[in-house]
C-alpha positions as CSV (number, residue, x, y, z in Angstrom):
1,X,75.0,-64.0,-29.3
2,X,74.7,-67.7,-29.4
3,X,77.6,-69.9,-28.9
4,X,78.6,-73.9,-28.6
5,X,81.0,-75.5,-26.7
6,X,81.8,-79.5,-25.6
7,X,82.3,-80.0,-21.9
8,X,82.4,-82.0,-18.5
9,X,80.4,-81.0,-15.9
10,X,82.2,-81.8,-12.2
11,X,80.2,-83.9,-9.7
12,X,78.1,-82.0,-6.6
13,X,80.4,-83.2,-4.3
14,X,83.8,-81.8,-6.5
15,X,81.8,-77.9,-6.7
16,X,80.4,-78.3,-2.8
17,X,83.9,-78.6,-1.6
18,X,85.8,-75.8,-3.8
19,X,83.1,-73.8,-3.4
20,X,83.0,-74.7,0.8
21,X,86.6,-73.3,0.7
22,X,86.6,-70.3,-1.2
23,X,83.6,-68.9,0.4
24,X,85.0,-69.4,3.6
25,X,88.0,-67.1,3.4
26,X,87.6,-63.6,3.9
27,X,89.5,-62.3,0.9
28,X,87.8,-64.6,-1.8
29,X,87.0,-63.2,-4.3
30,X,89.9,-61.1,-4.3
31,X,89.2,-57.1,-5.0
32,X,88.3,-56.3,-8.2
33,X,87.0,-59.8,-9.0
34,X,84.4,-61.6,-9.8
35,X,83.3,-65.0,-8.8
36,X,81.6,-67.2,-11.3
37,X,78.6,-68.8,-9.8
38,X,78.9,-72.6,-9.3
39,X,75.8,-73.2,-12.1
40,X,78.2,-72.3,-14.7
41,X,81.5,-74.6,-13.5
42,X,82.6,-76.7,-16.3
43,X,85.6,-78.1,-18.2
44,X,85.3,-77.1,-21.3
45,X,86.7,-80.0,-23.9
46,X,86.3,-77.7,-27.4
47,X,84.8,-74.1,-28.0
48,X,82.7,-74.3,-31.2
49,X,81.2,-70.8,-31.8
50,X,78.1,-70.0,-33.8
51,X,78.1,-73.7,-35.7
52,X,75.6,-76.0,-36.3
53,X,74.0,-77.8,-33.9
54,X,72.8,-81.0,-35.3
55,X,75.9,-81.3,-37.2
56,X,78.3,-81.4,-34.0
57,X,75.7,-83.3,-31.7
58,X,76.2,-86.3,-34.6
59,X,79.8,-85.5,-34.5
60,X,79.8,-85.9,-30.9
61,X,77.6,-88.7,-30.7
62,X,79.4,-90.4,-33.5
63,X,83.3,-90.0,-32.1
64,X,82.3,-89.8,-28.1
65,X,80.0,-92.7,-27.9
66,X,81.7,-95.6,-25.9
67,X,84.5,-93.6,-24.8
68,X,85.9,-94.3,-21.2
69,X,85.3,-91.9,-18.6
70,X,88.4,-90.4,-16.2
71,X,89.1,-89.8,-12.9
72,X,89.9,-86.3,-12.0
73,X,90.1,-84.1,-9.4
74,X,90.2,-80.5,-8.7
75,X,93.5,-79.2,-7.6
76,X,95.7,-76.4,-7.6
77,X,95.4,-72.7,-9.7
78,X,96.1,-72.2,-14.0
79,X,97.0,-69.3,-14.9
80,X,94.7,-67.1,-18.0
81,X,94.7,-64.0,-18.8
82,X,91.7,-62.0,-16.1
83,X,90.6,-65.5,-15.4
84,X,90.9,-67.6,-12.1
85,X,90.7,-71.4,-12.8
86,X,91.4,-74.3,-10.7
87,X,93.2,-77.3,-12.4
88,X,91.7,-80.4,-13.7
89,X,94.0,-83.4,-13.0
90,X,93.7,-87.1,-14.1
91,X,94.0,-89.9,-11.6
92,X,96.5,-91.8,-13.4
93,X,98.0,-92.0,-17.1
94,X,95.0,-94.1,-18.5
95,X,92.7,-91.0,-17.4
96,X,95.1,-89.0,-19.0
97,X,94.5,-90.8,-22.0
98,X,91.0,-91.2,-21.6
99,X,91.1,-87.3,-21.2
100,X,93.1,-86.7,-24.2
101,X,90.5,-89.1,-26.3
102,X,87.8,-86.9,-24.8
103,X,89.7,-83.7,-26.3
104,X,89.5,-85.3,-29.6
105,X,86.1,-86.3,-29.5
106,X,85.2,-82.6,-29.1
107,X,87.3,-81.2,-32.0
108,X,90.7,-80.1,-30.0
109,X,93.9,-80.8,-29.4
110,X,95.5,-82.5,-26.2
111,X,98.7,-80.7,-27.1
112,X,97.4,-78.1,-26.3
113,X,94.7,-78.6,-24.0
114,X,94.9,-77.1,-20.4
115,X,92.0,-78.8,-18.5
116,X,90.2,-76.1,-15.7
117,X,87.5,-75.0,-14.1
118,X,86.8,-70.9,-14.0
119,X,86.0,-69.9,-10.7
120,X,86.3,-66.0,-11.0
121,X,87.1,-62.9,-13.9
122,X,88.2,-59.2,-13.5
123,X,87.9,-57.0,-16.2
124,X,91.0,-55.4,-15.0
125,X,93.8,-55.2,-18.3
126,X,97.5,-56.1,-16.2
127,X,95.7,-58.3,-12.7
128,X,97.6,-61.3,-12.7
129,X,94.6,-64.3,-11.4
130,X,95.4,-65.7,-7.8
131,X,98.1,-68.0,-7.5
132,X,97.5,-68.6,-3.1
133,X,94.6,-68.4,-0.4
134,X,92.2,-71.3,-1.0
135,X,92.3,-72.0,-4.8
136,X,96.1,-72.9,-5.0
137,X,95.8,-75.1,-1.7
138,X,92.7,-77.0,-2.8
139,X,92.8,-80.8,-3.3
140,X,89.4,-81.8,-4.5
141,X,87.9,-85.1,-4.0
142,X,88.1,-87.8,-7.0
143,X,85.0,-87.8,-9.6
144,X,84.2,-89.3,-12.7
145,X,82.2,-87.6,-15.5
146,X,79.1,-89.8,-16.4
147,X,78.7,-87.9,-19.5
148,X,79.9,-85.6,-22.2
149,X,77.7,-82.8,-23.0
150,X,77.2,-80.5,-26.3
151,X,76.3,-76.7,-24.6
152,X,74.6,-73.9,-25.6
153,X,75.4,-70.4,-24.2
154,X,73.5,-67.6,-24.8
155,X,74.7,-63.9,-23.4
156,X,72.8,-61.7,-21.2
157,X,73.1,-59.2,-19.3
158,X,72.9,-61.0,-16.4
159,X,75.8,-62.8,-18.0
160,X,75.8,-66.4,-20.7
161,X,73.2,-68.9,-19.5
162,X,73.8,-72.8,-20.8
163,X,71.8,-75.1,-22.3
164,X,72.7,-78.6,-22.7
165,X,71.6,-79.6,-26.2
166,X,72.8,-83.1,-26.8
167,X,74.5,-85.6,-24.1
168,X,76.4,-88.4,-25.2
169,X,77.0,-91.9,-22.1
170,X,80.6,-92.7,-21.5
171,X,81.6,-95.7,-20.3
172,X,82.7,-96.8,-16.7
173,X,85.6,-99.1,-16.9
174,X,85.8,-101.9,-14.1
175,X,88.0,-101.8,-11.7
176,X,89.2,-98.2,-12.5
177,X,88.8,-96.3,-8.9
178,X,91.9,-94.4,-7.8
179,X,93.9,-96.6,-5.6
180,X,92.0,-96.0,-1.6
181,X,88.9,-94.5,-2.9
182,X,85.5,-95.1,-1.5
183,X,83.2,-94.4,-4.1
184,X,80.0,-92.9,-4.3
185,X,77.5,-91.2,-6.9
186,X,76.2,-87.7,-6.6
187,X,72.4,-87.5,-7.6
188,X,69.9,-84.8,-7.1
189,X,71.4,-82.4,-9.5
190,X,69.7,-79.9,-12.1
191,X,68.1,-81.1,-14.8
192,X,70.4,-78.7,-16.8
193,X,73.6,-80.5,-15.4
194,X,74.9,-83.7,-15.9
195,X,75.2,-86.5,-13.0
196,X,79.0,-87.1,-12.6
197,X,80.1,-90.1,-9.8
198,X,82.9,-88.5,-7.4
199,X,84.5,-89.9,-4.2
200,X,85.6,-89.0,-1.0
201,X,88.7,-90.5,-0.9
202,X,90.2,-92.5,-4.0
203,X,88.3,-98.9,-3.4
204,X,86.0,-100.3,-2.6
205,X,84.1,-101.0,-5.6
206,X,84.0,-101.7,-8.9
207,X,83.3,-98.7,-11.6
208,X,79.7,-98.4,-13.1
209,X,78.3,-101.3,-15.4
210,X,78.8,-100.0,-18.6
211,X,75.7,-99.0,-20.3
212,X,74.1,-100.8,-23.6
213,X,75.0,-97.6,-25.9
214,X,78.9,-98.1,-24.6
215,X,78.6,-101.8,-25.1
216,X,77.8,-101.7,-28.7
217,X,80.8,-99.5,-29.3
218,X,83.9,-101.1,-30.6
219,X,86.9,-99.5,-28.3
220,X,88.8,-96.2,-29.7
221,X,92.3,-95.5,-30.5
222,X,93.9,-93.6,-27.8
223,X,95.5,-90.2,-28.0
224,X,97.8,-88.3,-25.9
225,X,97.2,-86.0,-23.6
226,X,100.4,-83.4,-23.3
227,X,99.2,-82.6,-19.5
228,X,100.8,-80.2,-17.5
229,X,100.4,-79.8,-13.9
230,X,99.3,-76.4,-12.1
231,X,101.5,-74.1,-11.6
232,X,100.5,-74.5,-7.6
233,X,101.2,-78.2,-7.5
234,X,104.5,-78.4,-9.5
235,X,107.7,-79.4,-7.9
């Protein structure tokens, strides 16, 4: 079976850290689950299911093009049903709203939008997904998404494999770096994955220049994003 999705790939340096921490500890994954392998770590922005292609790459093109591009982090556990995710959190509210207008762009809601990353499954019906150990501790580093990206999966039974069909530029605004942030730009990625800037620690720098595409665009209206923090990081 052949599905579509939209999504944001996180930078090297976000995946190399998480997935520093959870292989370190002993009891990761816990029993009876399975890890997902880092390849496949995405925030999914829409699910489209068996539609057309060239229709939502247009779609994508057409309503994503120009966009602004957030700063997020990993951090802290959501809870799903068999599934182990770790949060996706914006830097600030205008990430939050550049999140939300990414949401849009893919065909969802931000009411209702809970942004994560899957990190590990069971097929077990009543196990609850870890809420401690190294998922609900982690604190990624800061990263920004250099692209949106219309995906392909495909199942097997070595489980889906992704293809990106269509990616679409967003734009870098100046001046945006999380407040004590060195940046820096993670290259030497898969072909199959997009290049996403992260930092270490949250200025030094101006963002990006924007590119030509994101120039031409004239800016879009701004939607909200309803975001709710992880369970693990809530007050």
């Amino acid at each position: 079976m052949t599905r579509l999705f939209t999504a944001l790939w996180p930078s090297r340096a976000a995946v190399l850290t998480l997935d520093g921490e959870l292989s370190a500890h002993p009891d990761w994954p816990p029993e009876g689950w399975r890890a997902t392998p880092t390849a496949r770590w995405h925030v999914t922005l829409g699910f489209h299911g068996e539609a057309e292609p060239g229709v939502l790459a247009r779609r994508l093109e057409a309503r994503a093009g120009g966009l602004a591009a957030p700063w997020l982090r990993l951090a802290g556990t959501v809870s799903f049903p068999k599934v182990a995710a770790v949060g996706v959190l914006p830097a600030g509210a205008a990430d939050a709203d550049a999140l939300a207008e990414l949401v849009v762009a893919a065909g969802g809601d931000p009411a209702s939008f809970r942004g994560h990353v899957t990190v590990a499954r069971t097929s077990r019906r009543n196990d609850a997904p870890p809420s401690a150990g190294p998922l609900g501790r982690h604190r990624g580093p800061w990263w920004r998404p250099a692209e949106v990206c219309l995906v392909r999966s495909e199942l097997s039974s070595a489980g889906p494999r992704y293809t990106v069909l269509h990616r679409v530029p967003l734009r870098a605004r100046p001046g945006s770096v999380p407040p004590g942030v060195q940046m820096s730009v993670s290259v030497s990625v898969p072909s199959a994955v997009p290049v996403s800037e992260s930092v270490s620690r949250p200025p030094a720098g101006e963002g990006a220049p924007e590119s030509e595409q994101a120039r031409r665009c004239a800016p879009r209206p701004r939607a909200r994003l309803a975001h709710a923090r992880p369970a693990s990081l809530r007050e």
